[in-house]
FIKOLZA-1660 file (N, C-alpha, C; in steps of 0.1 Angstrom, whole numbers, plus 5000, padded with zeros to 4 digits):
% residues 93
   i   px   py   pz ch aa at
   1 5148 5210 4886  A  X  N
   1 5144 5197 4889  A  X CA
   1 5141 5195 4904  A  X  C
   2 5130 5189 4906  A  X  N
   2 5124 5186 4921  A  X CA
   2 5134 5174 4925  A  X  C
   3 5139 5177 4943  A  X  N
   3 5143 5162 4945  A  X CA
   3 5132 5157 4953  A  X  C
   4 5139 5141 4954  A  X  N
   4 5130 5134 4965  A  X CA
   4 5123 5138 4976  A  X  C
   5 5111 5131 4980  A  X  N
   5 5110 5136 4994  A  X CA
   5 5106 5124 5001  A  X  C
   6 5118 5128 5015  A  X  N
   6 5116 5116 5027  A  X CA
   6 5104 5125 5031  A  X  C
   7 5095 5110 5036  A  X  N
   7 5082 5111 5045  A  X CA
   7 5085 5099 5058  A  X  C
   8 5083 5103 5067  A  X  N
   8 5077 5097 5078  A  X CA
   8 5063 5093 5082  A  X  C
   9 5058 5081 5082  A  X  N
   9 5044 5077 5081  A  X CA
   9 5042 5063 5084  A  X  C
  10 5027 5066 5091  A  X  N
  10 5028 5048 5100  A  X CA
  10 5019 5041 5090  A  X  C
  11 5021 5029 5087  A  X  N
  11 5016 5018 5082  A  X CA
  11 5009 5008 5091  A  X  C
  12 5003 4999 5088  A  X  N
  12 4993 4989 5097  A  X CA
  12 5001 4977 5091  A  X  C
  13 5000 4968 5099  A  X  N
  13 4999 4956 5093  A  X CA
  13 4993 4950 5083  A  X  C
  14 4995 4942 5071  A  X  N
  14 4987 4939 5064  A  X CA
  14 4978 4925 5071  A  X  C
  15 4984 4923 5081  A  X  N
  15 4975 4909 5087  A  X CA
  15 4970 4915 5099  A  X  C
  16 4974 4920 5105  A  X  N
  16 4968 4918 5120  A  X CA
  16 4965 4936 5124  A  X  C
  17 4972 4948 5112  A  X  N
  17 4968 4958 5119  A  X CA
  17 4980 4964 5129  A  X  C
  18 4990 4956 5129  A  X  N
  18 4994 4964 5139  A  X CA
  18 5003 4974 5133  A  X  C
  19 5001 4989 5142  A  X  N
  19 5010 4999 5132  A  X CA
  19 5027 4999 5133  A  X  C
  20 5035 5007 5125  A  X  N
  20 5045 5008 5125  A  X CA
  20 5054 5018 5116  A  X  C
  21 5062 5027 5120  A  X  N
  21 5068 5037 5121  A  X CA
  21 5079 5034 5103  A  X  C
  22 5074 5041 5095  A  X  N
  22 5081 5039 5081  A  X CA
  22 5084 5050 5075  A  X  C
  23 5099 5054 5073  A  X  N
  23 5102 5064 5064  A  X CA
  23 5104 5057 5054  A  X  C
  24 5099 5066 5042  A  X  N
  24 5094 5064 5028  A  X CA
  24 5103 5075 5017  A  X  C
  25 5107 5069 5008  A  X  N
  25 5114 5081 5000  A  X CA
  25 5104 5081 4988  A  X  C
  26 5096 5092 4984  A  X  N
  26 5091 5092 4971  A  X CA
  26 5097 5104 4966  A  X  C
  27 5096 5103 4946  A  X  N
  27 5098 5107 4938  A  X CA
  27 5089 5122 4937  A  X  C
  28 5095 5131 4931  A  X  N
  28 5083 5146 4929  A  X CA
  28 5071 5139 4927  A  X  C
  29 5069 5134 4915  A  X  N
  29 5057 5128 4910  A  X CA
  29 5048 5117 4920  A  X  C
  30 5051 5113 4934  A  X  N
  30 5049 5106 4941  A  X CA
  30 5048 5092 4944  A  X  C
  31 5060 5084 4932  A  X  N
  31 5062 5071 4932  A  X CA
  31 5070 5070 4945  A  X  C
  32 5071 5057 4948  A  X  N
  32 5077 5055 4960  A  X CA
  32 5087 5051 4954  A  X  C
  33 5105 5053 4957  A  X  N
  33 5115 5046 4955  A  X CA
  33 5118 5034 4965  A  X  C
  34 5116 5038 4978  A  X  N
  34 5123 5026 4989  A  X CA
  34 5117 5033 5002  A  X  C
  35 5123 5025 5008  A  X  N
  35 5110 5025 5023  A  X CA
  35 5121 5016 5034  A  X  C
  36 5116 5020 5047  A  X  N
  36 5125 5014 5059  A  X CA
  36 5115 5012 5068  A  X  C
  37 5112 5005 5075  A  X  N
  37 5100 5002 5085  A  X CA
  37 5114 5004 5096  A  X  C
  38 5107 5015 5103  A  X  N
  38 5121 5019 5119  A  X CA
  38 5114 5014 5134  A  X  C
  39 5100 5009 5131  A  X  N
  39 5097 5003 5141  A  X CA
  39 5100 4990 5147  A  X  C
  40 5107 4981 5155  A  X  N
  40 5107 4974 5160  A  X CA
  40 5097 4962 5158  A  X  C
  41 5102 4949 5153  A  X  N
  41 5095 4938 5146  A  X CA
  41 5082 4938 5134  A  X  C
  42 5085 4946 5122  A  X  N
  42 5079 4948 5111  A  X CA
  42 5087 4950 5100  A  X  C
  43 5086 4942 5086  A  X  N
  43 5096 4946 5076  A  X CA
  43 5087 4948 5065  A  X  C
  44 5088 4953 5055  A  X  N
  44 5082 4956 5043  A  X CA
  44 5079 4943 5037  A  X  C
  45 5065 4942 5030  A  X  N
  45 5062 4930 5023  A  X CA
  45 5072 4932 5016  A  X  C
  46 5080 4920 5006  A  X  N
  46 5087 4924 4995  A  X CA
  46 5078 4924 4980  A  X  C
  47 5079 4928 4970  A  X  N
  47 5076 4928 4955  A  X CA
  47 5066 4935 4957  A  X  C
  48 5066 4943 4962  A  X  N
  48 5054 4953 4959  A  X CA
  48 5057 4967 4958  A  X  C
  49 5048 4971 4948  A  X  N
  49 5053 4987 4947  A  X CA
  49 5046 4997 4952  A  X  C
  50 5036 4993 4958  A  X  N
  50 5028 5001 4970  A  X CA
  50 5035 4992 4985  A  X  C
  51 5037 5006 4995  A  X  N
  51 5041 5002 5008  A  X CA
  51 5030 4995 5014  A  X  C
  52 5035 4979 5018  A  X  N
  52 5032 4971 5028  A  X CA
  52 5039 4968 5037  A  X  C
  53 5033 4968 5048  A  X  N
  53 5044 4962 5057  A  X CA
  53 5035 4945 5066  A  X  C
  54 5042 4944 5074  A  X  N
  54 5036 4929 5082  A  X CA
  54 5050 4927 5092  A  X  C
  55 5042 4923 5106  A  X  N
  55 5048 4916 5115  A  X CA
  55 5059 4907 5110  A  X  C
  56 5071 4907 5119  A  X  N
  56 5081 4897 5116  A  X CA
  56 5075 4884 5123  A  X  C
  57 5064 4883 5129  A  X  N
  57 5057 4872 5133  A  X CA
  57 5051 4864 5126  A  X  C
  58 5043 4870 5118  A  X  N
  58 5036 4863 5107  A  X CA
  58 5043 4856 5094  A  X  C
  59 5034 4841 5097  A  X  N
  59 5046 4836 5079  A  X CA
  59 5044 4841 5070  A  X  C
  60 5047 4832 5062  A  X  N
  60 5047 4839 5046  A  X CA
  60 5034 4837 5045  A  X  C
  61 5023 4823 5045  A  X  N
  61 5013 4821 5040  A  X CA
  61 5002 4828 5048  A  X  C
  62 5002 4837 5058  A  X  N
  62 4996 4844 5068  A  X CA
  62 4992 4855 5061  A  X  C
  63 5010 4861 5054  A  X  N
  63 5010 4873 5048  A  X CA
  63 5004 4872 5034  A  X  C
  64 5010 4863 5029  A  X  N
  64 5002 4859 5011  A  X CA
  64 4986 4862 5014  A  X  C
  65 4981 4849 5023  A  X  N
  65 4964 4853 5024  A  X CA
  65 4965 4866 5029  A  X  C
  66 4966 4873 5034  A  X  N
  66 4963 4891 5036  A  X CA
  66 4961 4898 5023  A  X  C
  67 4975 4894 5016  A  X  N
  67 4977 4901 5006  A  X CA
  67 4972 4901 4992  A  X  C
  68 4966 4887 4991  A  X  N
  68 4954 4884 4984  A  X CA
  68 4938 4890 4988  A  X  C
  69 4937 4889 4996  A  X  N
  69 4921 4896 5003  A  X CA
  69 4922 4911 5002  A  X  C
  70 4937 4917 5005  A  X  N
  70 4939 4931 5003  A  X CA
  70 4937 4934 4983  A  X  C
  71 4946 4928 4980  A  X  N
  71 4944 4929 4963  A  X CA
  71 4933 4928 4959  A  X  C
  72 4924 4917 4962  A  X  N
  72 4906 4915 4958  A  X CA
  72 4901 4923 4969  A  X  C
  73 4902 4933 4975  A  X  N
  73 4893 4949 4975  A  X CA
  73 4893 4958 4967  A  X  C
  74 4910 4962 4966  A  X  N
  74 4912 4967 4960  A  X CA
  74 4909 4964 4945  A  X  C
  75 4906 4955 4939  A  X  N
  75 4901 4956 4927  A  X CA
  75 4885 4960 4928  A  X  C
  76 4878 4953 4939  A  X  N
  76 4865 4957 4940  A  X CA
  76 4864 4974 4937  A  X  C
  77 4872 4979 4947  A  X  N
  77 4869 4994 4948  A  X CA
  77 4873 5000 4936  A  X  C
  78 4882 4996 4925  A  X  N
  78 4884 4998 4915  A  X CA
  78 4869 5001 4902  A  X  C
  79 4867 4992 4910  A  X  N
  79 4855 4986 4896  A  X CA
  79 4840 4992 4901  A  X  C
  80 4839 4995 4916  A  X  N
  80 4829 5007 4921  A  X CA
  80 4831 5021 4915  A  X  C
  81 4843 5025 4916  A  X  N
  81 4848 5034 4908  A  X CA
  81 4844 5038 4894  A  X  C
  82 4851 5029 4887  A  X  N
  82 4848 5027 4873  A  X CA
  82 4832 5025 4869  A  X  C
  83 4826 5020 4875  A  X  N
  83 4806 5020 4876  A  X CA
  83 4806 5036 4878  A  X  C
  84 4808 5043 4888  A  X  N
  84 4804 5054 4893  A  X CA
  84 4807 5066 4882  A  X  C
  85 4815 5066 4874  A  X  N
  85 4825 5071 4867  A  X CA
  85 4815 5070 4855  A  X  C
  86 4810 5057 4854  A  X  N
  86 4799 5054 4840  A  X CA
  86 4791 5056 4841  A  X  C
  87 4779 5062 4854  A  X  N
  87 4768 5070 4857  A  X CA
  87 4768 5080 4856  A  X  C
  88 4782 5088 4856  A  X  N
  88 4779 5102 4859  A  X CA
  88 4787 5109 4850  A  X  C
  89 4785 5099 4836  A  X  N
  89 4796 5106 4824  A  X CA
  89 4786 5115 4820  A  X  C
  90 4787 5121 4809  A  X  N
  90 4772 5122 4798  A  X CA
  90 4772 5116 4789  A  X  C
  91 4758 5115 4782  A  X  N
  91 4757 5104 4772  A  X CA
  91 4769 5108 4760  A  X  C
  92 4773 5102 4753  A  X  N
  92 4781 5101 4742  A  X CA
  92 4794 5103 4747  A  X  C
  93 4797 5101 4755  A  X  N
  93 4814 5104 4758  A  X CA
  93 4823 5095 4762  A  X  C
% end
């Protein structure tokens, strides 16, 4: 059985970009268990299971609108995907 692996890796802000210094523990399979943001004024968004982080500056409603504009890309790019995926199937499959 594979154990965990700590990673060290910088994250941006979800509002403003700014980076910051996060060890991350994921699973062999590469889910993330838990995470520490070790930089100086940045904490982890909470309820999410992809790493976010954001300034200890920014409020909650700064972070929420980020994190809503971030979610509606990410479904765009989703759904580019999924188009691209259905051009280049072949017919009957």
């Amino acid at each position: 059985m594979s154990e965990n692996k700590n990673v060290a890796e910088m994250h941006g802000c979800i509002v403003c970009a700014k980076t910051f210094s996060v060890l991350a523990v994921y699973t062999p399979d590469d889910r993330l268990v838990d995470c520490a943001v070790t930089s100086f004024g940045g904490h982890r968004v909470p309820g999410e299971e992809r790493l976010l982080v954001a300034c200890d500056t920014h409020t909650m409603d700064e972070i929420e609108a980020a994190h809503q504009r971030w979610q509606a890309r990410n479904d765009l790019e989703l759904d580019d995907d999924e188009q691209a995926d259905e051009k280049t199937a072949p017919n009957g499959l």
